[in-house]
C-alpha positions as semicolon CSV with decimal commas, in nm:
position;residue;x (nm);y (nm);z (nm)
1;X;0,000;0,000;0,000
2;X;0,160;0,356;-0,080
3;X;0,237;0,555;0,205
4;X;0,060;0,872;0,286
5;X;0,301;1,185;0,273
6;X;0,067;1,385;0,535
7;X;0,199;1,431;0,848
8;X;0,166;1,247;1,203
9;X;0,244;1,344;1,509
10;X;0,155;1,166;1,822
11;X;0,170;1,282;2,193
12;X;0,269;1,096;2,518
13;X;0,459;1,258;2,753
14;X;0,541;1,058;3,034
15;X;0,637;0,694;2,913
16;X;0,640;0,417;3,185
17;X;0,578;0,093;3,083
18;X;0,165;0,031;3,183
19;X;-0,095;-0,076;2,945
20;X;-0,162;0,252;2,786
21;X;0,251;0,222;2,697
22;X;0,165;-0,110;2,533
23;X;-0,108;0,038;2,326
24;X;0,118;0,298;2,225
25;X;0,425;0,113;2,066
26;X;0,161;-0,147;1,894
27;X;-0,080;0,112;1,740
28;X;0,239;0,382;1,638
29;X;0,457;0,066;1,498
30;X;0,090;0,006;1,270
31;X;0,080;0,330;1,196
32;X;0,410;0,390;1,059
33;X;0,372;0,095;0,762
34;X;0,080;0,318;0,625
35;X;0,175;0,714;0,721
36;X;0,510;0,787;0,578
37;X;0,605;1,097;0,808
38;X;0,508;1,005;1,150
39;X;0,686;1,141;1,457
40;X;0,631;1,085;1,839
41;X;0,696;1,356;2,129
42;X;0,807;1,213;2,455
43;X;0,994;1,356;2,731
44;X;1,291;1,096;2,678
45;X;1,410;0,822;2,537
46;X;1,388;0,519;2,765
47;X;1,169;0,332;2,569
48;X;1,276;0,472;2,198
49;X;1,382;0,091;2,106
50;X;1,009;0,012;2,113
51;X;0,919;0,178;1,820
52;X;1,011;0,076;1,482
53;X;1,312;0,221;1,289
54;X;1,054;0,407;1,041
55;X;0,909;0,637;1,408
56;X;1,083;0,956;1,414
57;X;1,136;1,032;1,782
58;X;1,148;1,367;1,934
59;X;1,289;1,375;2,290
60;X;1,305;1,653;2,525
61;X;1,602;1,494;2,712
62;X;1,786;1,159;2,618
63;X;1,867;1,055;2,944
64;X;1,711;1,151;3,213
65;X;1,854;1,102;3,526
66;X;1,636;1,256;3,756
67;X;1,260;1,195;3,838
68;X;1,024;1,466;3,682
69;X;0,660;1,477;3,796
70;X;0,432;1,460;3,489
71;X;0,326;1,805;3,474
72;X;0,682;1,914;3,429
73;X;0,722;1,645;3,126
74;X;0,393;1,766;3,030
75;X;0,482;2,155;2,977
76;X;0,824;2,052;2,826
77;X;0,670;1,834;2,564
78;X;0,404;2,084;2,488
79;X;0,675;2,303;2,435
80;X;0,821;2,107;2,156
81;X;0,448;1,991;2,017
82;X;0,419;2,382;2,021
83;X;0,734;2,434;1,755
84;X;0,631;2,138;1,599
85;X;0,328;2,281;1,482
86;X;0,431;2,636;1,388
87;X;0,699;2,494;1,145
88;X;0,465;2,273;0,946
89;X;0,076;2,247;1,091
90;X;-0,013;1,825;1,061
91;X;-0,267;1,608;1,292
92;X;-0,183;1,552;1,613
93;X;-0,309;1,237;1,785
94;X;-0,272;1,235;2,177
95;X;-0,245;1,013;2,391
96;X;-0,182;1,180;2,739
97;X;-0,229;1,479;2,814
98;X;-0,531;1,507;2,628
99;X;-0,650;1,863;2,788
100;X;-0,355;2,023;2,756
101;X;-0,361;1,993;2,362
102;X;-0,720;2,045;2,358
103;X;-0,637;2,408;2,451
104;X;-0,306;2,437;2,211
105;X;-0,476;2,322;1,913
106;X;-0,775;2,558;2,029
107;X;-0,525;2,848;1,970
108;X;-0,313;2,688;1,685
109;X;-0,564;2,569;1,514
110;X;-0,438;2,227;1,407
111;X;-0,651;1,914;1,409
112;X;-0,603;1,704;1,688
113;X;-0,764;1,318;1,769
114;X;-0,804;1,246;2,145
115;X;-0,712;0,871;2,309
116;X;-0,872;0,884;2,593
117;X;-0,734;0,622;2,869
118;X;-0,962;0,591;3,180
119;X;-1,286;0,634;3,330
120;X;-1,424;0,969;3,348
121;X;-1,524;0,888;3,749
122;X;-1,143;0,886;3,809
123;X;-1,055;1,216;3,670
124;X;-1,410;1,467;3,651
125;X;-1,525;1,469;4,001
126;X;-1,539;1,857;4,023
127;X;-1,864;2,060;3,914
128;X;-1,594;2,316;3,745
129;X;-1,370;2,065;3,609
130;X;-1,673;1,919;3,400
131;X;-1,755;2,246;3,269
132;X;-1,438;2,330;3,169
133;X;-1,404;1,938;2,993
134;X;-1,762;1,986;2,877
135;X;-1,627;2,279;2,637
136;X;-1,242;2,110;2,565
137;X;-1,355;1,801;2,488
138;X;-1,537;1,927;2,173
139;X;-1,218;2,065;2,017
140;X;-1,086;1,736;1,876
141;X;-1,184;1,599;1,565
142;X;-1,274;1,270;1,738
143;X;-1,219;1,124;2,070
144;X;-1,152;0,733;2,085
145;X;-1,237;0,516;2,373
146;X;-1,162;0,170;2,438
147;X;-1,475;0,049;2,600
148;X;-1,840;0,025;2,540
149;X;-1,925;0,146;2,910
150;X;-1,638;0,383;2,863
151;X;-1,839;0,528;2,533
152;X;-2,177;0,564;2,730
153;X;-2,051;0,697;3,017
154;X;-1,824;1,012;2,876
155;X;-2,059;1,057;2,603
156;X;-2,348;1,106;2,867
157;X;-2,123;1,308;3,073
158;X;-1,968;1,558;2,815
159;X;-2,266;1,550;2,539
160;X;-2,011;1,424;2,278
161;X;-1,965;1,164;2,034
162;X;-1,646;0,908;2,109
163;X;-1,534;0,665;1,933
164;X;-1,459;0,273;2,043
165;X;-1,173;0,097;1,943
166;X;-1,080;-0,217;2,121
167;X;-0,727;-0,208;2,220
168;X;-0,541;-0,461;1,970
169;X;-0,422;-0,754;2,114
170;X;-0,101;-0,926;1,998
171;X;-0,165;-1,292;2,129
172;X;0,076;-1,437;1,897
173;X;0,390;-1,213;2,020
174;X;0,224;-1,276;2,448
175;X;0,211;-1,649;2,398
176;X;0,604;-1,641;2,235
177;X;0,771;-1,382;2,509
178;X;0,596;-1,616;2,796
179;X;0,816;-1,908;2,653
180;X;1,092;-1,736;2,767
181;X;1,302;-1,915;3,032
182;X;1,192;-1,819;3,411
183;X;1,375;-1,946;3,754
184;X;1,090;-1,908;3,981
185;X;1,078;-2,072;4,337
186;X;0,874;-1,827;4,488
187;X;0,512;-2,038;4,411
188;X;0,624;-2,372;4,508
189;X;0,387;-2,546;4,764
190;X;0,079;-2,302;4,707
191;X;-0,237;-2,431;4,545
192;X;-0,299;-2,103;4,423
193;X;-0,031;-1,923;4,184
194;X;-0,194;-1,583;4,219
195;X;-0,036;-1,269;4,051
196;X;-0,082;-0,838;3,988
197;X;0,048;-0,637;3,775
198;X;-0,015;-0,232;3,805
199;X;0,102;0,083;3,917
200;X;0,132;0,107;4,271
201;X;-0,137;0,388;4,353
202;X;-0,469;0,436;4,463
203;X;-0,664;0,420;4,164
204;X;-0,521;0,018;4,141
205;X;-0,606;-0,031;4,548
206;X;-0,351;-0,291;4,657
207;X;-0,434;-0,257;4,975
208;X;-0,799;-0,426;4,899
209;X;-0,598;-0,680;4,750
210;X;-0,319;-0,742;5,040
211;X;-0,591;-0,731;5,329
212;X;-0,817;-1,019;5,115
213;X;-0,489;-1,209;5,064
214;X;-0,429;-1,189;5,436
215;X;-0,815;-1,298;5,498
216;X;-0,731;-1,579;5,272
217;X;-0,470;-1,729;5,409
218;X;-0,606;-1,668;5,770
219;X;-0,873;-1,930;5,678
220;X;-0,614;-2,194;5,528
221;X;-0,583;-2,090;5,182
222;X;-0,257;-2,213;4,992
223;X;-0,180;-1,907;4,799
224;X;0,126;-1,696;4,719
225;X;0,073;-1,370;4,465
226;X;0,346;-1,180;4,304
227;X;0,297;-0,856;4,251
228;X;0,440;-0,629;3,986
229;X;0,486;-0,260;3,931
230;X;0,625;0,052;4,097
231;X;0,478;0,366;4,220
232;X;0,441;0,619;4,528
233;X;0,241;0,328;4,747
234;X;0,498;0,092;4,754
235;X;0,618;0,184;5,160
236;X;0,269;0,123;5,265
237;X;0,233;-0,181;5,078
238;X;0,561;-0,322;5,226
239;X;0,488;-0,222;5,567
240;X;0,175;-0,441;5,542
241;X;0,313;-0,741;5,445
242;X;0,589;-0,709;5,709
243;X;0,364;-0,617;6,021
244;X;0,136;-0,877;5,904
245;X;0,453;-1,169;5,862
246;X;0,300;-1,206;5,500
247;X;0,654;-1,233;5,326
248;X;0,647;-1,582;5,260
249;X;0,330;-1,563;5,090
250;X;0,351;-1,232;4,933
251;X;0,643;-1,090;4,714
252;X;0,655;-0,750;4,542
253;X;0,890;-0,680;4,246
254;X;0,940;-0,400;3,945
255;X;0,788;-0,361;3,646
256;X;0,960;-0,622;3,380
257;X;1,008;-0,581;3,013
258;X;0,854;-0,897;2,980
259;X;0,611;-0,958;3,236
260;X;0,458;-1,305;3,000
261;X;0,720;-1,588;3,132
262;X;0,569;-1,443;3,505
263;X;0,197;-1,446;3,376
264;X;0,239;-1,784;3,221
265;X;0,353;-1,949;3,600
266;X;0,052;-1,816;3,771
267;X;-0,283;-1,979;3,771
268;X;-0,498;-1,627;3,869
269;X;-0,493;-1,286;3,755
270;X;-0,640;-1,093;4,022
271;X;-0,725;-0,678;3,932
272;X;-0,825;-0,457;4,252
273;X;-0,867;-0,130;4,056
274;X;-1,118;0,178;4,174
275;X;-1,140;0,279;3,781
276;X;-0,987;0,220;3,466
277;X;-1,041;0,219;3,071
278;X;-1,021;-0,122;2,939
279;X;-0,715;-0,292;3,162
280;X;-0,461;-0,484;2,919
281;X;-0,362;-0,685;3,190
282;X;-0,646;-0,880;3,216
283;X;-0,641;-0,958;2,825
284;X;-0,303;-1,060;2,838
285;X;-0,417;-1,288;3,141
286;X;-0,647;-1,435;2,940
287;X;-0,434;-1,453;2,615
288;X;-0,244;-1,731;2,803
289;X;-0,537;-1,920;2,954
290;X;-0,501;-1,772;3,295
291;X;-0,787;-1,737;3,507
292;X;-0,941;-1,392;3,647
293;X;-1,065;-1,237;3,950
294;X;-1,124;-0,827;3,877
295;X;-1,291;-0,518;4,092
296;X;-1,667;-0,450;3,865
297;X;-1,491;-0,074;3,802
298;X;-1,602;0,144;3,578
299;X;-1,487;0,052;3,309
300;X;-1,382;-0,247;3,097
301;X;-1,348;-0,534;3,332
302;X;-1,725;-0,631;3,303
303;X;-1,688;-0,608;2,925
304;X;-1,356;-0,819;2,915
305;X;-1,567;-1,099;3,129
306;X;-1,888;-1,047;2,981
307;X;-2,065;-0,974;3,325
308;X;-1,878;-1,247;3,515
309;X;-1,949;-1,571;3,253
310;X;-1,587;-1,560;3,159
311;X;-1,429;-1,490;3,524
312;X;-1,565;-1,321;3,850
313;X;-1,637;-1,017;3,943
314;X;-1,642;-0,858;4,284
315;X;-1,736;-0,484;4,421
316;X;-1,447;-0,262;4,453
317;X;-1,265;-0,198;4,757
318;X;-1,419;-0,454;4,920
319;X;-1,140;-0,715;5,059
320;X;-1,421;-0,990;5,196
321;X;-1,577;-0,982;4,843
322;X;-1,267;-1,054;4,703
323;X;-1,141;-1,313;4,963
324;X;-1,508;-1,539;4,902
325;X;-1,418;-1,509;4,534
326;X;-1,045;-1,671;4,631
327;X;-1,186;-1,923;4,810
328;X;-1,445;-2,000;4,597
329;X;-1,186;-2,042;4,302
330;X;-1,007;-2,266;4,519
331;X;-1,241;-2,492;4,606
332;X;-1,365;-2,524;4,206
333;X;-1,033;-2,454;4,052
334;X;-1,164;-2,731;3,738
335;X;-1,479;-2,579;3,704
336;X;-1,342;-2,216;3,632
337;X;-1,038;-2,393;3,414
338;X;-1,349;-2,438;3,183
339;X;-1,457;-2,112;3,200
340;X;-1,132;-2,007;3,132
341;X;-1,137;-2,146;2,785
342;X;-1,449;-1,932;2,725
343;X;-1,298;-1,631;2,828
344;X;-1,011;-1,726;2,598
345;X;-1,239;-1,780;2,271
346;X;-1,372;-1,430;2,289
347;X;-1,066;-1,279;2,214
348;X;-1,137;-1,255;1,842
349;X;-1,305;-0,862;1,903
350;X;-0,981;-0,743;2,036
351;X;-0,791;-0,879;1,700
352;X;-0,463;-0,715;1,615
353;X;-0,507;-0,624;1,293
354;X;-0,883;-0,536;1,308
355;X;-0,840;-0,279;1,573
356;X;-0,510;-0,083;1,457
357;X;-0,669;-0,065;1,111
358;X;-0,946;0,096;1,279
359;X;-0,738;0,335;1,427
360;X;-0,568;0,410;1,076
361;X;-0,928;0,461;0,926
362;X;-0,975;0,719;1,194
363;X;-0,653;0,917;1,128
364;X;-0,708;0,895;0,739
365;X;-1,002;1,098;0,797
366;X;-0,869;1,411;0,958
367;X;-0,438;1,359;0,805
């Protein structure tokens, strides 16, 4: 297919390594076999290998050595969108910091697609704040959303017109990096394999998940859970486990490049979050057969398990809720194996190719 000469440029700030990362390098690397100029702006360039050699990437800083808070990144990158578009005006599609080039491109006049990440309950809780999102969120030339409850509920809330794309799943390149080699002790002896993976803050809620843990095992449960991630809660999180003598069934570690190989050991994926968008983690869960316990936030995790038939479900923040559903998974570990298999064979929506080409279709609109 011929390349388009237009220009692209997308937006993302603050690069980590969580789910909205993954959708990132997967939709951009898409992107770039079909839009011959396209350029990304991020503050710097630890994760520059995961784009393809045809990405043009613009970095504040190359290496940066000390921690920046977001807004800094944010106003720095803005700063560079900003020059960006004076020299040569092109589409901008954003991915963070959605508001923030809502009101540049107000001023600049340049069209601009919105990717919005999470739940509007997690970020619009202020009477003002909706007012002033009310009136910014009509300025791009389409907002995309990744969930069906995600849709109805900012489209309600902001009298606009979103649209869903599923985030494309690569199962084929999840199933390969989870055959890589893995020296793991740390599960032997538990009847339950149990891992998380997310951003230690509130919005995820480990501490729901640490205090049903505790329940669980206070009632004879066999189960160990790794959990995975980094973040500003990580103290209090450690302090519970050790005033609570939980370290031989709990064990925390970092983010990994590759978090597969640990996915593929585990027999539950369990998700404590207050709010999300449409959580990759529990796809990639399922993408290897794994079974999964999630929080019924708003939104995506009722969608993923199709109101519960394809895993369970249980209220958030509430650590007894979650503990019954441990127990009850434990007691009728074949019976959910089953289910498991369902969950697996509804995949097919959040196809690869299906849902980046959708994404493509959106930007040849408006490039």
């Amino acid at each position: 297919m011929e390349k388009f000469k237009k220009k692209l440029i997308i937006f993302m700030p603050s690069i980590d390594g969580g789910g909205v990362e993954k959708n990132l390098f997967l939709i951009t690397n898409y992107l770039s076999k079909k839009i011959g100029d396209i350029k990304v702006i991020t503050f710097d360039d630890r994760f520059n290998s995961n784009f393809n050699k045809k990405v043009k990437i613009l970095n504040v800083v190359k290496k940066n050595k000390k921690i920046q808070s977001k807004y800094y990144k944010y106003f720095r990158c803005l700063i560079l969108l900003y020059r960006e578009i004076v020299r040569n005006k092109c589409l901008v599609f954003a991915f963070q910091a959605n508001i923030y080039c809502c009101i540049l491109s107000f001023f600049l006049n340049f069209n601009l697609i919105s990717r919005s990440n999470s739940s509007p309950s997690g970020w619009s809780k202020s009477y003002f704040k909706n007012l002033v999102f009310k009136f910014l969120l009509k300025i791009p030339k389409k907002i995309i959303v990744n969930s069906k409850d995600f849709k109805t509920e900012i489209d309600k809330k902001f009298n606009i017109n979103s649209k869903l794309i599923y985030n494309p799943l690569n199962i084929n390149e999840i199933k390969y990096k989870s055959n890589y080699k893995l020296k793991l002790n740390f599960y032997k002896n538990a009847k339950i394999k149990a891992i998380n993976i997310a951003r230690f803050t509130d919005q995820k809620d480990h501490m729901t998940l640490l205090q049903s843990v505790s329940n669980a095992i206070k009632k004879r449960i066999k189960i160990k859970i790794l959990i995975m991630g980094y973040g500003p809660n990580k103290k209090i999180m450690t302090d519970f486990i050790k005033k609570n003598r939980l370290s031989n069934n709990i064990k925390i570690i970092n983010f990994q490049k590759n978090p597969y190989k640990f996915i593929k050991e585990s027999n539950l994926f369990i998700l404590t979050s207050i709010y999300e968008g449409l959580p990759n983690v529990l796809l990639e869960a399922i993408s290897l057969k794994k079974f999964v316990i999630s929080s019924n936030c708003p939104t995506g995790p009722r969608e993923i398990l199709n109101n519960g038939k394809y895993g369970m479900l249980f209220k958030p923040t509430n650590a007894n809720s979650l503990t019954n559903k441990i127990i009850e998974f434990s007691r009728r570990k074949n019976k959910y194996n089953k289910i498991t298999l369902k969950a697996y064979n509804s995949l097919k929506r959040f196809d690869f190719n299906t849902n980046c080409e959708k994404y493509f279709q959106v930007i040849n609109e408006f490039i």
